[in-house]
C-alpha positions in Angstrom: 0.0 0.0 0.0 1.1 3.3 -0.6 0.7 6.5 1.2 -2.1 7.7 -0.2 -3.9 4.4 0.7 -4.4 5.7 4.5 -5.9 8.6 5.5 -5.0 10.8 9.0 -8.7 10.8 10.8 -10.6 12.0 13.7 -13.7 11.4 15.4 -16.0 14.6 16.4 -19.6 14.5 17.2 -20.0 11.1 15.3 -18.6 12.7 12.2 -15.5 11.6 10.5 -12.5 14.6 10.2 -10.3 13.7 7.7 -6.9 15.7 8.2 -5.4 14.4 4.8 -3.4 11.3 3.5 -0.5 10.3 5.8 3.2 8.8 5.0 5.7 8.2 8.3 4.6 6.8 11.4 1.8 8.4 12.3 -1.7 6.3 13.2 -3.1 5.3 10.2 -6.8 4.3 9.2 -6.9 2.3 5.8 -9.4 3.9 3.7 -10.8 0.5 2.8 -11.9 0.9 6.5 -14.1 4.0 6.6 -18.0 3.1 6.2 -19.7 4.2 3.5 -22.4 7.2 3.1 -25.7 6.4 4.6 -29.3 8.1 4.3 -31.2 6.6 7.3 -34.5 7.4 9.1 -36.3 8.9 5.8 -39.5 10.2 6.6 -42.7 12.1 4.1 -45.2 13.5 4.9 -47.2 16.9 4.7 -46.1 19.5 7.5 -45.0 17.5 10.6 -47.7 14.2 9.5 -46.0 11.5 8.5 -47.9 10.5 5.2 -47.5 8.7 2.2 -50.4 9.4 -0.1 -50.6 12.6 -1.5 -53.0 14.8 -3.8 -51.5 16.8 -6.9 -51.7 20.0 -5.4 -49.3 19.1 -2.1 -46.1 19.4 -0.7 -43.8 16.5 0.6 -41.9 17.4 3.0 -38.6 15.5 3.1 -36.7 14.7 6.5 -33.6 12.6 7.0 -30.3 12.3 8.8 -27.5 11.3 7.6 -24.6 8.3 8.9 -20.9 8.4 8.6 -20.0 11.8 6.8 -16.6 13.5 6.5 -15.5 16.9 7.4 -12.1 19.1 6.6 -10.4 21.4 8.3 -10.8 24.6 7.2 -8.9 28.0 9.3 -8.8 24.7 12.2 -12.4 24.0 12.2 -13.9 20.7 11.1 -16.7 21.9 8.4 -19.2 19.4 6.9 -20.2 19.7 3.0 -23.4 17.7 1.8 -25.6 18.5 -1.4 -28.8 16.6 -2.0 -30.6 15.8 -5.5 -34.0 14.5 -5.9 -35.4 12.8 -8.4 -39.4 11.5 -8.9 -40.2 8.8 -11.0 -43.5 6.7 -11.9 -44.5 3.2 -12.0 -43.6 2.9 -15.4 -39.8 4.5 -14.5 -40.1 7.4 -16.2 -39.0 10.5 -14.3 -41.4 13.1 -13.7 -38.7 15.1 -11.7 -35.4 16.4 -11.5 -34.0 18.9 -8.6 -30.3 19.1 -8.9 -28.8 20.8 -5.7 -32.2 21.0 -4.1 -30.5 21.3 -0.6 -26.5 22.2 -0.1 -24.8 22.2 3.5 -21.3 23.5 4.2 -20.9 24.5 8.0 -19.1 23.7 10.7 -19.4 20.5 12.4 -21.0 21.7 15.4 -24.0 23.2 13.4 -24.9 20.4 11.4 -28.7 19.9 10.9 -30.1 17.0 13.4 -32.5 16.2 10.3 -31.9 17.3 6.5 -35.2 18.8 5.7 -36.8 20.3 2.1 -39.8 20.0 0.4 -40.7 18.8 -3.4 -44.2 20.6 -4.3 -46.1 18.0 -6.4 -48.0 21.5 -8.0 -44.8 21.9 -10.4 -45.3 18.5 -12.5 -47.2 19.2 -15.2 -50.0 16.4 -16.3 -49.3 15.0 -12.9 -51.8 11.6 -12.5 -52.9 9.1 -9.6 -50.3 6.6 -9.0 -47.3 5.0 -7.6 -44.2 7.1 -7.5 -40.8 6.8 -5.7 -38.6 9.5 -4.7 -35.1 8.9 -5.0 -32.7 11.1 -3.0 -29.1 11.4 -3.6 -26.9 13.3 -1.4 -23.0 13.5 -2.0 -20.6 14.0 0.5 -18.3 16.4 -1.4 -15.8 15.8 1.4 -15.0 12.3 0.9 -16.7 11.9 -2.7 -18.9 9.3 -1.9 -22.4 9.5 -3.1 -25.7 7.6 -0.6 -29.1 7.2 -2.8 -32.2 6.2 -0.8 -35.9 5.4 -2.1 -39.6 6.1 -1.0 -42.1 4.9 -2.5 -45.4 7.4 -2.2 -48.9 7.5 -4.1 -50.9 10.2 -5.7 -54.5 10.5 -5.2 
């Protein structure tokens, strides 16, 4: 393995710091080691109710959080940079949506969102019919370069 095949890491607040690739002695964490980008505890709904039918005309509120993300010092703060896409598509597929950088985060660790929350209103999609749908968020970790993807399934009325 070379060098560039360990990185220098700490731990804050759950949250992964990467200091940079390491050479020498010092500890080293095998990048083959750090977990992967995860999109957990998705929730939709309307408001603050948990729903997943929805009429036409609505809004559906997005709400997640987010497991094993990096951060980089920057001016010796640890600073967390996330950007989400969406993307709705219909039983048949087909995408009916597309919102590219719907939801972008850079901040210091310490003021990272408990939930990633946005809204997707349905009133945009033109010739919108009853049906099954599935939303698919992607959210990249510009940090480390590592992409998560996540599905839910909803229905419109």
């Amino acid at each position: 393995m070379n060098a560039k095949s360990f990185l220098k890491v700490v731990m804050l607040a759950g949250i992964v710091v990467c200091v940079g690739f390491l050479s020498g002695c010092e500890k080293k964490t095998p990048v083959s080691a750090v977990k992967p980008l995860e999109i957990i505890d998705v929730k939709i709904g309307i408001g603050d109710k948990q729903v997943d039918q929805f009429n036409a005309s609505d809004k559906i509120k997005i709400s997640y959080d987010v497991k094993n993300m990096f951060a980089i010092n920057i001016g010796g703060k640890p600073y967390i940079w996330v950007r989400q896409d969406i993307m709705i598509r219909d039983s048949k597929n087909a995408i009916v949506l597309v919102r590219p950088a719907v939801l972008e985060i850079k901040r210091p660790v310490n003021q990272k969102p408990a939930r990633f929350i946005n809204e997707v209103s349905l009133s945009t999609i033109k010739n919108l019919k009853p049906g099954n749908f599935k939303i698919h968020i992607f959210l990249t970790d510009i940090v480390s370069f590592q992409t998560a993807k996540n599905i839910v399934p909803f229905v419109i009325k």
